[in-house]
C-alpha positions as YAML, in Angstrom:
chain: A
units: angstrom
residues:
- id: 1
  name: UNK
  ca: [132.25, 143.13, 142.54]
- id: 2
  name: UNK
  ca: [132.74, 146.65, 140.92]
- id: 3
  name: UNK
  ca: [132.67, 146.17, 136.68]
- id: 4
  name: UNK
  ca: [135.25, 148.63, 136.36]
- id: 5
  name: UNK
  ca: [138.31, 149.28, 138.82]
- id: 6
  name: UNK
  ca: [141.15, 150.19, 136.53]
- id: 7
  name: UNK
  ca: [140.21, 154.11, 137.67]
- id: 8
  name: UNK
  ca: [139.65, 153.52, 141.10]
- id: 9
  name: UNK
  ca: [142.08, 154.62, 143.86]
- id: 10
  name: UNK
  ca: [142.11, 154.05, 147.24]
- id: 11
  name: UNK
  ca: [143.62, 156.99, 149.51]
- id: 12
  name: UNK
  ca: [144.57, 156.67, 153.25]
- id: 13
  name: UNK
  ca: [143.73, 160.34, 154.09]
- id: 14
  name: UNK
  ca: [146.06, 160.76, 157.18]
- id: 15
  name: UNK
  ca: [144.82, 162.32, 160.10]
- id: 16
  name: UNK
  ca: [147.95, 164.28, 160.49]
- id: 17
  name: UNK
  ca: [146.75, 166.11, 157.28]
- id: 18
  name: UNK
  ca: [142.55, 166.31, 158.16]
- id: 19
  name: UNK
  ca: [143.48, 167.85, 161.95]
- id: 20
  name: UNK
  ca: [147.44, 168.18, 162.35]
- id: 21
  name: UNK
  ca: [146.38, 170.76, 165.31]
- id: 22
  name: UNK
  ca: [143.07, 171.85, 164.47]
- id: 23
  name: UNK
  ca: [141.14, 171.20, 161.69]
- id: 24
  name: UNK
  ca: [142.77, 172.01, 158.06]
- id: 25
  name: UNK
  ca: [139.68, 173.16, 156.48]
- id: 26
  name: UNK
  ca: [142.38, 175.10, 153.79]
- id: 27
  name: UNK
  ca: [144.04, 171.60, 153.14]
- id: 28
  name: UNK
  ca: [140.13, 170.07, 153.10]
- id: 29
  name: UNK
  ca: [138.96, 172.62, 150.56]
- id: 30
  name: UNK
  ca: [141.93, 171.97, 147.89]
- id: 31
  name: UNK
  ca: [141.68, 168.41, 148.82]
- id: 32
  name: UNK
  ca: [138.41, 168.27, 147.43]
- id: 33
  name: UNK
  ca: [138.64, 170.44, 144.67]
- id: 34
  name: UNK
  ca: [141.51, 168.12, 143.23]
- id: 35
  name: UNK
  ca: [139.31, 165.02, 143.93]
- id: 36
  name: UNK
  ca: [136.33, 166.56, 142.27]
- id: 37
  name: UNK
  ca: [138.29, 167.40, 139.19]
- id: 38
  name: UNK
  ca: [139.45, 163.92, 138.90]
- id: 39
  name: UNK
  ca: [135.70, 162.69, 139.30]
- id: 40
  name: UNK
  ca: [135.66, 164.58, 136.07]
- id: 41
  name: UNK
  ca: [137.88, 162.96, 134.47]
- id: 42
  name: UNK
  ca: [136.62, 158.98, 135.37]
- id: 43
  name: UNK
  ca: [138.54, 158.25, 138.29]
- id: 44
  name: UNK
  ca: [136.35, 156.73, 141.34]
- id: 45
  name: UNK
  ca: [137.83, 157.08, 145.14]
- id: 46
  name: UNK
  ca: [137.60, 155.08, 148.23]
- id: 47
  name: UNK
  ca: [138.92, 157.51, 150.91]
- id: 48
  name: UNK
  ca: [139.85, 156.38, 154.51]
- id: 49
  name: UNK
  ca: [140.52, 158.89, 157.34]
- id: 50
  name: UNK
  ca: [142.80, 158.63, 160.08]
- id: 51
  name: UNK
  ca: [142.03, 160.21, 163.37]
- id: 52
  name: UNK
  ca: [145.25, 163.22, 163.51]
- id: 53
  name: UNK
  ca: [145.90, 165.40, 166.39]
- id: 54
  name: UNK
  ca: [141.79, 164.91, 167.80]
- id: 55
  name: UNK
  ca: [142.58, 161.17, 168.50]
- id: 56
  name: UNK
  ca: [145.63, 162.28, 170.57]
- id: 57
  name: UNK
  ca: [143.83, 164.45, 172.65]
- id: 58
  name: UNK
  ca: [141.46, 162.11, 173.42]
- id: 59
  name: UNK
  ca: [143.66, 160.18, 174.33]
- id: 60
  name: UNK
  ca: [145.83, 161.63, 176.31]
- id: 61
  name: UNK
  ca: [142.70, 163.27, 178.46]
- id: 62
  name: UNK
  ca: [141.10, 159.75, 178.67]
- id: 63
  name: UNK
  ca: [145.05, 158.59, 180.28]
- id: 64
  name: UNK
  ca: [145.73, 161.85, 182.46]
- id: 65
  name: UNK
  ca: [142.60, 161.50, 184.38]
- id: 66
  name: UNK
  ca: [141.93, 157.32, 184.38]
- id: 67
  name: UNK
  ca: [143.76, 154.87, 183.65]
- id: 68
  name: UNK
  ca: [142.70, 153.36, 180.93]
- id: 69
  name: UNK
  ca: [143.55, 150.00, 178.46]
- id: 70
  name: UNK
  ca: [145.10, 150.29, 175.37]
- id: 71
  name: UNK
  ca: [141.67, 148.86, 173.89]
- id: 72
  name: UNK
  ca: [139.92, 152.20, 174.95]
- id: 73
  name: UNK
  ca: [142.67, 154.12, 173.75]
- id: 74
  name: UNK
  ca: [142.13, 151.93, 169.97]
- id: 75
  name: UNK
  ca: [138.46, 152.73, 170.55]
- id: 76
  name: UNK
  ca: [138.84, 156.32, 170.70]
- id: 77
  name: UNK
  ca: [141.15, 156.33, 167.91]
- id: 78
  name: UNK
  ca: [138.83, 154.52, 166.19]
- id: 79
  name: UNK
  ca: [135.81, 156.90, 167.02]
- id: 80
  name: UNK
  ca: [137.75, 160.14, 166.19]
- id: 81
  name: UNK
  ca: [138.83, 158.16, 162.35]
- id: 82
  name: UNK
  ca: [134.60, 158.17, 162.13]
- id: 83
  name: UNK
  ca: [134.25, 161.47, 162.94]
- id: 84
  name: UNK
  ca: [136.91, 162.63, 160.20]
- id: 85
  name: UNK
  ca: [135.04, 160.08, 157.87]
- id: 86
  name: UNK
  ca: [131.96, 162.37, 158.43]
- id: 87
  name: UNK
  ca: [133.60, 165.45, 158.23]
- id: 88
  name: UNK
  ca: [134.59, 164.25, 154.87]
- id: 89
  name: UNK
  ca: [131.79, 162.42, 153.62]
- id: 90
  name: UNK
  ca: [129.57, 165.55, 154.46]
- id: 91
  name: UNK
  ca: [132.21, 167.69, 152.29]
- id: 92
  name: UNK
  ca: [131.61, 165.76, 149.63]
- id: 93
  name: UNK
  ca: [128.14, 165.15, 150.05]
- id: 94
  name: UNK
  ca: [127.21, 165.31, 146.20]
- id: 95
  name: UNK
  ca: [129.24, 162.75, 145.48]
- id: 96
  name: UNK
  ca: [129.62, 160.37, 147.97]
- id: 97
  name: UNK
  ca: [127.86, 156.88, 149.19]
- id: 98
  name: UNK
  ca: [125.51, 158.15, 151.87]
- id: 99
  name: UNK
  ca: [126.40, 155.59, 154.14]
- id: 100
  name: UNK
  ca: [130.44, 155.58, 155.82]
- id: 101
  name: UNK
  ca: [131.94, 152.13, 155.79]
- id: 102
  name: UNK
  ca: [133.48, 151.07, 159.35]
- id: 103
  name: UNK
  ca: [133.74, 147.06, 158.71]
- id: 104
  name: UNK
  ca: [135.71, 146.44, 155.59]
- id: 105
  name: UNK
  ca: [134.63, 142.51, 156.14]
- id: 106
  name: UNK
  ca: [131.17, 144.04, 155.94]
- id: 107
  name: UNK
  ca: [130.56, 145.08, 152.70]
- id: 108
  name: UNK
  ca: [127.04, 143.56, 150.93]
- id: 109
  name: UNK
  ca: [125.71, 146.97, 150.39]
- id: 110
  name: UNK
  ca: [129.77, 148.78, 149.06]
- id: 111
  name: UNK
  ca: [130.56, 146.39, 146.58]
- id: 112
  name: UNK
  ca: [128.27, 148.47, 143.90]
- id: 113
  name: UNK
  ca: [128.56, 151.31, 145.28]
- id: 114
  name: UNK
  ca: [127.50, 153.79, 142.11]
- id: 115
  name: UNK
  ca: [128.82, 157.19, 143.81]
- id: 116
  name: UNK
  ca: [132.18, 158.69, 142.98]
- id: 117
  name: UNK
  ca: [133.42, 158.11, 146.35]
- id: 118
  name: UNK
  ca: [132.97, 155.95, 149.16]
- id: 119
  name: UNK
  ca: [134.17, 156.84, 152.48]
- id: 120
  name: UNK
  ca: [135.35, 154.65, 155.15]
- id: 121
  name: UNK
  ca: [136.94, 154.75, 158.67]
- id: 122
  name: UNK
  ca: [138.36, 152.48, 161.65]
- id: 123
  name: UNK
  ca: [137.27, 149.31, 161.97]
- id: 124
  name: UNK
  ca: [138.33, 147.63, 165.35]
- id: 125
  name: UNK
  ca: [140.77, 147.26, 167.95]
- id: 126
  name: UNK
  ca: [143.65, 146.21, 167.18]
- id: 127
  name: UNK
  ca: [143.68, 147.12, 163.30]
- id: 128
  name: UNK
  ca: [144.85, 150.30, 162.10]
- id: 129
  name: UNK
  ca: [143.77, 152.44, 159.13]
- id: 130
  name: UNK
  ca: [146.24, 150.97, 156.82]
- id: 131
  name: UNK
  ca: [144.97, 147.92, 157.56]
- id: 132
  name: UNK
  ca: [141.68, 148.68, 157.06]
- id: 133
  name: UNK
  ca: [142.16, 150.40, 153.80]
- id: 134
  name: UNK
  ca: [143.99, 147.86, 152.54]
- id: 135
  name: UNK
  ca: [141.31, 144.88, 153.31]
- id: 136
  name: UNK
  ca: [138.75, 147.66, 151.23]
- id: 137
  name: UNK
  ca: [141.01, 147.75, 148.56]
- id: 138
  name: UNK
  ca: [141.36, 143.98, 148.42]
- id: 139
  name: UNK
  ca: [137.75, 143.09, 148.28]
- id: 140
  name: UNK
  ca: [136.84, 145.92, 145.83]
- id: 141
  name: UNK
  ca: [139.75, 144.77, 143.66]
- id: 142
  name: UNK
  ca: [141.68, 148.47, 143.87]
- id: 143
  name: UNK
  ca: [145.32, 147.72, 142.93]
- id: 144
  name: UNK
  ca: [146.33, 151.37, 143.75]
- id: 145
  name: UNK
  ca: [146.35, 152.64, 147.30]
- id: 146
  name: UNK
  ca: [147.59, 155.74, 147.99]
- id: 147
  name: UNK
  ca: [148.85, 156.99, 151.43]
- id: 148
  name: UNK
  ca: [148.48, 160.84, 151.83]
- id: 149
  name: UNK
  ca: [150.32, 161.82, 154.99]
- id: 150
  name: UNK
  ca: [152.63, 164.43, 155.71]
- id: 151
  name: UNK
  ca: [156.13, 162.65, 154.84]
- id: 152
  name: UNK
  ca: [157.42, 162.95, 151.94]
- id: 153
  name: UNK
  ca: [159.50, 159.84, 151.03]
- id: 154
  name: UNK
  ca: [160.47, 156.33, 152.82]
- id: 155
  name: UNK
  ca: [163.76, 156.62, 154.41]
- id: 156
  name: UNK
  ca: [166.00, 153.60, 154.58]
- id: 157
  name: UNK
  ca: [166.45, 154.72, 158.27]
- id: 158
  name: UNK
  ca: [164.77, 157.41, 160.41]
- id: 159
  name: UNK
  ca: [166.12, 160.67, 158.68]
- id: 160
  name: UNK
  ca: [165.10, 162.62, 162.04]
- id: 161
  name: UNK
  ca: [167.68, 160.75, 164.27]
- id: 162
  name: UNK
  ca: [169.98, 159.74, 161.07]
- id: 163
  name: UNK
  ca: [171.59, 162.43, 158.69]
- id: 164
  name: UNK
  ca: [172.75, 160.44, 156.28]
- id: 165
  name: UNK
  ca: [169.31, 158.72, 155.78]
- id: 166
  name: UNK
  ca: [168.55, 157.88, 151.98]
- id: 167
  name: UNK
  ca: [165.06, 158.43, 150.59]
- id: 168
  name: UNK
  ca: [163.69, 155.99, 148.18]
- id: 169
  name: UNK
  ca: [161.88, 156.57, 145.31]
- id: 170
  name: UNK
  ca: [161.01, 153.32, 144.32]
- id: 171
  name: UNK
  ca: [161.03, 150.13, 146.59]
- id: 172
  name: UNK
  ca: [160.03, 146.47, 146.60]
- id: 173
  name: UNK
  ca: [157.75, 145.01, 148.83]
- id: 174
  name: UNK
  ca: [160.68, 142.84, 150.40]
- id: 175
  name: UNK
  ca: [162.84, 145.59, 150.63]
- id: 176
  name: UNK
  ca: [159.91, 147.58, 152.66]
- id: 177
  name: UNK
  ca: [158.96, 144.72, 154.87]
- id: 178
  name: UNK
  ca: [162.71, 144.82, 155.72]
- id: 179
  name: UNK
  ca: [162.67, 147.59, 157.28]
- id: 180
  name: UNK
  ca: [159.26, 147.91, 159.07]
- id: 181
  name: UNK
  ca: [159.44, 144.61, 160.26]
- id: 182
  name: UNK
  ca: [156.75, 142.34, 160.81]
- id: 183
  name: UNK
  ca: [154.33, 143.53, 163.73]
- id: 184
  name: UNK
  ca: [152.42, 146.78, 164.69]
- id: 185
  name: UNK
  ca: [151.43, 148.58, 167.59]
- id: 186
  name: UNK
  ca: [149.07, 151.80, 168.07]
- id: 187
  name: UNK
  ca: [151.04, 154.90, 167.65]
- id: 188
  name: UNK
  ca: [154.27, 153.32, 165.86]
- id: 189
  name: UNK
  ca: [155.80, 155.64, 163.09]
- id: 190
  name: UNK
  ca: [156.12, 152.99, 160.48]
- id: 191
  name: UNK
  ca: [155.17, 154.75, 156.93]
- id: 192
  name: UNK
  ca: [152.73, 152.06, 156.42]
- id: 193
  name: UNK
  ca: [151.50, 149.27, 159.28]
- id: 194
  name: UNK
  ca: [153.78, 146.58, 158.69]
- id: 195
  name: UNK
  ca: [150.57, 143.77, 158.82]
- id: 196
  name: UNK
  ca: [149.02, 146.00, 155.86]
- id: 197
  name: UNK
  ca: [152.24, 145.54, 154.01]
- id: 198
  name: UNK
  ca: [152.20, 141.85, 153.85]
- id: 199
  name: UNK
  ca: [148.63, 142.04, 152.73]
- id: 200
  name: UNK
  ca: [149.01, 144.87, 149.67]
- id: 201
  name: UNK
  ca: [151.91, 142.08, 148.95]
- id: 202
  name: UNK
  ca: [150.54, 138.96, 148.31]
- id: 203
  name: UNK
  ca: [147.23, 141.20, 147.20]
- id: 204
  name: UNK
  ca: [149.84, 142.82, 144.17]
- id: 205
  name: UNK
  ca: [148.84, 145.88, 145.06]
- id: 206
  name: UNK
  ca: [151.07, 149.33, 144.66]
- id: 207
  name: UNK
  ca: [151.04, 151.55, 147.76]
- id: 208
  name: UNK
  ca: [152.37, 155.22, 147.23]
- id: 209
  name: UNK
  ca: [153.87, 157.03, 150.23]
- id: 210
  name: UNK
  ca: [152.58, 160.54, 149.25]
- id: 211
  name: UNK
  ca: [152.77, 164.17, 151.18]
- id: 212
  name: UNK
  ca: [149.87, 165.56, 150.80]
- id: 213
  name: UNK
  ca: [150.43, 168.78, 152.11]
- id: 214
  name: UNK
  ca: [150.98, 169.98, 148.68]
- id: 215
  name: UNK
  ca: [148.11, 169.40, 146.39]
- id: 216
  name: UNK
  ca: [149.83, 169.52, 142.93]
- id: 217
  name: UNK
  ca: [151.94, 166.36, 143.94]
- id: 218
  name: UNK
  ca: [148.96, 164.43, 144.12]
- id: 219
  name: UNK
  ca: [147.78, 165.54, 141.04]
- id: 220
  name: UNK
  ca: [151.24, 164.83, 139.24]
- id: 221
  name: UNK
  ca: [150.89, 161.11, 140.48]
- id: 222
  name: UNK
  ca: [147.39, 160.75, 139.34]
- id: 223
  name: UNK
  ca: [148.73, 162.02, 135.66]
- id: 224
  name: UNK
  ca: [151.35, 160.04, 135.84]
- id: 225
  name: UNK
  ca: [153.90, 162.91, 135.75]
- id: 226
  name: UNK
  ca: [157.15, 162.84, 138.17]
- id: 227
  name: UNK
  ca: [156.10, 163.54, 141.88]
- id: 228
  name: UNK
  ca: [157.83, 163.90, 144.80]
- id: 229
  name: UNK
  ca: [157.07, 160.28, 147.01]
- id: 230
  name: UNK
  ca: [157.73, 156.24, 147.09]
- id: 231
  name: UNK
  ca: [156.40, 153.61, 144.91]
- id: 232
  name: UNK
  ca: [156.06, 150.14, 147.33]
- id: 233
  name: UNK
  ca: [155.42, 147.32, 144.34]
- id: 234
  name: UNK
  ca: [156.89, 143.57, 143.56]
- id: 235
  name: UNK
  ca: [158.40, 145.19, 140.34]
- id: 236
  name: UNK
  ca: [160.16, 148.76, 141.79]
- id: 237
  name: UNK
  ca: [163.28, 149.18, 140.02]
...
């Protein structure tokens, strides 16, 4: 188990900001340069990529010429999250675990990891990122996951078919679970996989529903200054 976690954050690094049509290497470059400064400062990371616009693709070839199961579709999801996860890792190269984590049950050579970072990716079928990022966060005791994506705030209703929608800055875990319900299925728009939610909640943990798009919002949440985004926790008031 890590001797010291109070620093360490866990961010779901959404595919929709890694490739939202090709790949962002002006979001990757600030990206980076924000996480290095906070290496800097004592924080470590755990960073798990989602697959973005590639997966799609994929996808969507893989279904237009074959028809194929929804467990190759997961698969090449899941393939396309390990490719980001390299991308990523090889980014950050001079600070990362040389190894990418794709089994967060399997983690005998993560648990002291010594790097500033330790990147990770899909797991299985079945599972999404969430999911998997918050089973690494539970057995490397992080109580902070962030999810970087490219919303900006849960909605108590879909604000792109509802116009009076009302964003919430703060939310309990009840509350949440509410309204994402209890099951998930590949390619639902949930702001966080409804199965990782009931995990982060009896786990304690606070999820943050971030837009990462801008950089400087990150950083204001990391300093603890206001930022634009939702707080998920037992004690959101």
């Amino acid at each position: 188990m890590p001797e010291n976690t109070s620093k360490r954050i866990l961010i779901s690094l959404g595919g929709s900001l890694l490739v939202p049509d090709g790949i962002d290497t002006g979001f990757i470059a600030a990206f980076k340069e924000c996480i290095v400064k906070y290496l800097g400062k004592g924080y470590s990371f755990i960073l798990v990529t989602g697959g973005g616009k590639t997966a799609r693709r994929y996808i969507e070839a893989a279904d237009t010429v074959s028809v194929i199961t929804d467990e190759d579709k997961d698969w090449l999801g899941i393939h396309t999250t390990r490719l980001n996860a390299h991308l990523i890792r090889t980014v950050f190269r001079d600070y990362a675990h040389p190894r990418i984590n794709t089994n967060p049950h399997n983690l005998e050579d993560f648990y002291d990891f010594k790097e500033g970072i330790l990147v990770a990716a899909g797991w299985r079928p079945g599972c999404s990122t969430d999911y998997d990022a918050v089973l690494l966060a539970k057995y490397l005791d992080v109580k902070r996951v962030i999810n970087l994506s490219n919303i900006d705030y849960v909605y108590d209703k879909d604000p792109r078919k509802f116009p009076d929608a009302v964003k919430k800055e703060k939310i309990t875990w009840p509350e949440f679970r509410a309204l994402v319900g209890d099951t998930w299925s590949p390619g639902m728009s949930a702001p966080f996989d409804p199965i990782a939610s009931k995990l982060a909640q009896d786990a304690g943990m606070e999820v943050v529903i971030l837009n990462g798009e801008g950089i400087a919002n990150l950083e204001a949440y990391l300093d603890g200054e206001p930022f634009e985004g939702t707080v998920i926790k037992d004690d959101a008031v």
